[in-house]
N, C-alpha and C positions, 0 to 999 in steps of 0.2 A: 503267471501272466493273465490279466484280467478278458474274458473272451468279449471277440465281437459282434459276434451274431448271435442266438441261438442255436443256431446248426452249428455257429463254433464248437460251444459249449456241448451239444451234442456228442460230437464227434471225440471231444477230447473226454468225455463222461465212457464212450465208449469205448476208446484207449486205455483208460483206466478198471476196465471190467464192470463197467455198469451201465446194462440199457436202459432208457430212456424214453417215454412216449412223447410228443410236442408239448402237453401240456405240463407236465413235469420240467422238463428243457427250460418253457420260458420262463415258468414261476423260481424259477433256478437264477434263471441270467437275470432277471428283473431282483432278486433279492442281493445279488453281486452290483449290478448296476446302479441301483437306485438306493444301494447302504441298506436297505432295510431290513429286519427280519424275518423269518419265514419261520411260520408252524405247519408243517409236515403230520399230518394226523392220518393214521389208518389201523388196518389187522396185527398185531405183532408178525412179524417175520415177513412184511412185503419189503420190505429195502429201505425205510425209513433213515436208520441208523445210515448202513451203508452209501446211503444218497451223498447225506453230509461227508462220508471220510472220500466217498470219488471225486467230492467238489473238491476239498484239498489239495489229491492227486491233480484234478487235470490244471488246477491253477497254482500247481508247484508252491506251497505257501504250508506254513504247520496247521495240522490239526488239532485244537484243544477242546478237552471234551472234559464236560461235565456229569455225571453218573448222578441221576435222582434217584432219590428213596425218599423214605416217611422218616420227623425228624430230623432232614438236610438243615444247615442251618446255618445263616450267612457267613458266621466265621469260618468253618469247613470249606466253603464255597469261592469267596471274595480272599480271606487274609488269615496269617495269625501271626502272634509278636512270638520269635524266637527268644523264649524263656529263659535258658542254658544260656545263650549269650550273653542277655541281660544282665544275669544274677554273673556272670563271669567278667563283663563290665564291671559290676559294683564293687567286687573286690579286689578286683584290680585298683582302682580308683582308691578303695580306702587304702591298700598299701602303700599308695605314693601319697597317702593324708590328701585325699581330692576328695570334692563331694559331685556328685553325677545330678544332672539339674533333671526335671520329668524328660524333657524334650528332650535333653540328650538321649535318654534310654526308649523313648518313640519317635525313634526316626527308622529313616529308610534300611540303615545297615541293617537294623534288628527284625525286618520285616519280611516274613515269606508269602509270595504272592504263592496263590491259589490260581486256580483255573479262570476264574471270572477276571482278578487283576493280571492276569498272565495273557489274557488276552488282549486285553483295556491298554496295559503295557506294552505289548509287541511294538517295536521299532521299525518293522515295515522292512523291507518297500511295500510288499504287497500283504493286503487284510491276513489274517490270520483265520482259520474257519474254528465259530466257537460250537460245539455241536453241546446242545444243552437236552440232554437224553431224557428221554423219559419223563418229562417235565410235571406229566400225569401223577405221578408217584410221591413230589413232593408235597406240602401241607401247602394251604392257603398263606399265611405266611409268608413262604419263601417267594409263593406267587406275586406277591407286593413289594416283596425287596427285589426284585428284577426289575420291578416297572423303572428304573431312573437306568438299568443299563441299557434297555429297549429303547425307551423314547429319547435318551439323550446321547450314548455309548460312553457313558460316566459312571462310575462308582464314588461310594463315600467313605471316606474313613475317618473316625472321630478324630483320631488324635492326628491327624493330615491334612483332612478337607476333603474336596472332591478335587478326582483324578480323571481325567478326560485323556478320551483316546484319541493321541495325534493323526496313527492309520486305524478308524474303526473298521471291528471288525465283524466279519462277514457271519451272521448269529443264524443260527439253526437249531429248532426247538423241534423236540419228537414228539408224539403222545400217542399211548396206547388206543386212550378216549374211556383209562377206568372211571372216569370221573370226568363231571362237562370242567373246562377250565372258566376263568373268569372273562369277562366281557371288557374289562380294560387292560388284560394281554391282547388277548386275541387282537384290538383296534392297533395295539402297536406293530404288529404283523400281518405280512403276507400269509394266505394262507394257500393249500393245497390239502386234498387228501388221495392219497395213495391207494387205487383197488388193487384188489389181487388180478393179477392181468391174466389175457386172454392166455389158451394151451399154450398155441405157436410161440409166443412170448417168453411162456416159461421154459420151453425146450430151447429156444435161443439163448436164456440165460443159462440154463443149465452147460449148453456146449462150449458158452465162454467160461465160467467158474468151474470147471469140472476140465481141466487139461486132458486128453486124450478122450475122449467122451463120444463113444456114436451116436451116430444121429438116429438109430432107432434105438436106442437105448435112453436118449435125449427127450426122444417124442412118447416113450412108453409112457417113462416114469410120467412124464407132463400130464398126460391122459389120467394115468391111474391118480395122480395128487388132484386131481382136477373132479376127478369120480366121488373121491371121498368128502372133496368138500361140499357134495350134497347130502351126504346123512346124517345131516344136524351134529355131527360128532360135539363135545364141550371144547375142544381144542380145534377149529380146523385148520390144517397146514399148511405153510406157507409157503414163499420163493424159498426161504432158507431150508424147512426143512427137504423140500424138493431138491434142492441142491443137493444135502446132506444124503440122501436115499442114494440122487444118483452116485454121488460120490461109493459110498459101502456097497452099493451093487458093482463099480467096477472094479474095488477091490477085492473080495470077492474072485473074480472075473466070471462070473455067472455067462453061461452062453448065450442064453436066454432068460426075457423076464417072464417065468411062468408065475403058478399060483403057490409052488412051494418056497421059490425062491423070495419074494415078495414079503412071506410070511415069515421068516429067517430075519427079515431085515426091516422088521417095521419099526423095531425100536429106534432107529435112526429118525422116524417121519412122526411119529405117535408118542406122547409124554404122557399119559394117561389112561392106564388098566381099562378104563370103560370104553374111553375110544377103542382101543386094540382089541378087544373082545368083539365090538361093533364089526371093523373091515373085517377079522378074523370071519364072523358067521358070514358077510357079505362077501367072500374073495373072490366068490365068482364074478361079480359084477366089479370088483377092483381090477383084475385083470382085463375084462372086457374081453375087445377079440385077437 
């Protein structure tokens, strides 16, 4: 169901397990509203990802996601001609003494949509959410083969044409920011960027993502993820991996979050020996008071 206010959207953002600040909310409802796309740019691990699959959730609709990397490349992306059919076509055909014209063998039967026409295709009623990850990760290249899904909700296919979305759908692009993106994406999208939110914030996320979760167990960990992200660490950690912390500290069931326990459990919060050695000599000031 497409929301109608912002605080709609809010609220069903937060039924679905994911808080929201107003200015997130509205860049949300305005890219639902107004068709358009929205690049989402921040830290790894503040909720980027997650933003787009709760937009899904609260407007009951599929999520189709796109996974970049380096090398992505439009056929992986958009389409490819089911091979095996084809060539099972063909000899079919010659056993009944038939000949199989091109078009016959590119058409639709033979055709596996990919994430990009899977969404361009969706049948509706309501937009489909395209969550196109990580966008940073792929080449320049694939950067320009989007620009006609962006500006127009069309795709091309040689042996087809172009294919226009009857319900476009609702596109959400991620980026880490390893690389600045181009300047004729970005104009086709909304944008936003996501900081790493305030303590309170991330103990509120924590007590909703982390089923059974105390609240001073909620507001430790927030403090101590909050501490660390001041020591220049090369990685520093996110809503996720705050999550992630709280979660192995209550399994666990630690009574307490002292400075041994902390240290038992970093690997959950920390991907990186140097980091870990950093909070490790600094524990005292990870725990606080």
């Amino acid at each position: 169901m497409t929301p109608e206010t912002v605080g709609d959207l809010a609220e069903r953002l937060g039924a679905a397990g994911y808080l929201t600040d107003d200015a997130l909310a509205t860049a949300l409802f305005l890219a639902v509203r107004m068709r358009q796309p929205i690049l989402l740019e921040g830290e790894p691990g503040v909720g980027k990802t997650q933003a787009a699959k709760s937009l899904a959730a609260a407007m009951d609709t599929p999520l189709i996601r796109l996974q970049c990397y380096e090398g992505l490349s439009s056929s992986d992306a958009l389409y490819e001609w089911n091979y095996p059919r084809q060539l099972l076509g063909i000899r079919l055909a010659e056993s009944r003494g038939e000949s199989l014209a091109e078009a016959d063998l590119f058409a639709d039967d033979y055709l596996l949509a990919r994430p990009l026409l899977a969404a361009i295709t969706h049948p509706g009623p309501r937009p489909a959410v395209l969550l196109i990850d990580e966008v940073d990760r792929a080449d320049d290249e694939f950067e320009a083969f989007l620009l006609e899904l962006l500006a127009e909700s069309a795709v091309t296919i040689p042996e087809l044409g172009t294919r226009r979305a009857v319900v476009p759908p609702v596109v959400v692009l991620t980026s880490n920011r390893t690389r600045e993106l181009h300047d004729a994406l970005k104009r086709r999208c909304l944008y936003h960027w996501i900081a790493h939110p305030e303590v309170a914030q991330v103990a509120a996320i924590i007590r909703l993502r982390v089923p059974g979760a105390a609240d001073w167990l909620a507001s430790r960990v927030a403090r101590a993820v909050g501490r660390m992200r001041g020591f220049g660490l090369y990685k520093p950690p996110g809503v996720a991996e705050a999550i992630s912390w709280a979660s192995a500290l209550q399994v666990l069931g630690v009574p307490v979050v002292d400075g041994p326990a902390m240290e038992r459990t970093l690997s959950a919060v920390l991907k990186y020996e140097e980091d870990r050695a950093v909070a490790v000599e600094r524990l005292v000031e990870v725990v606080g008071e």
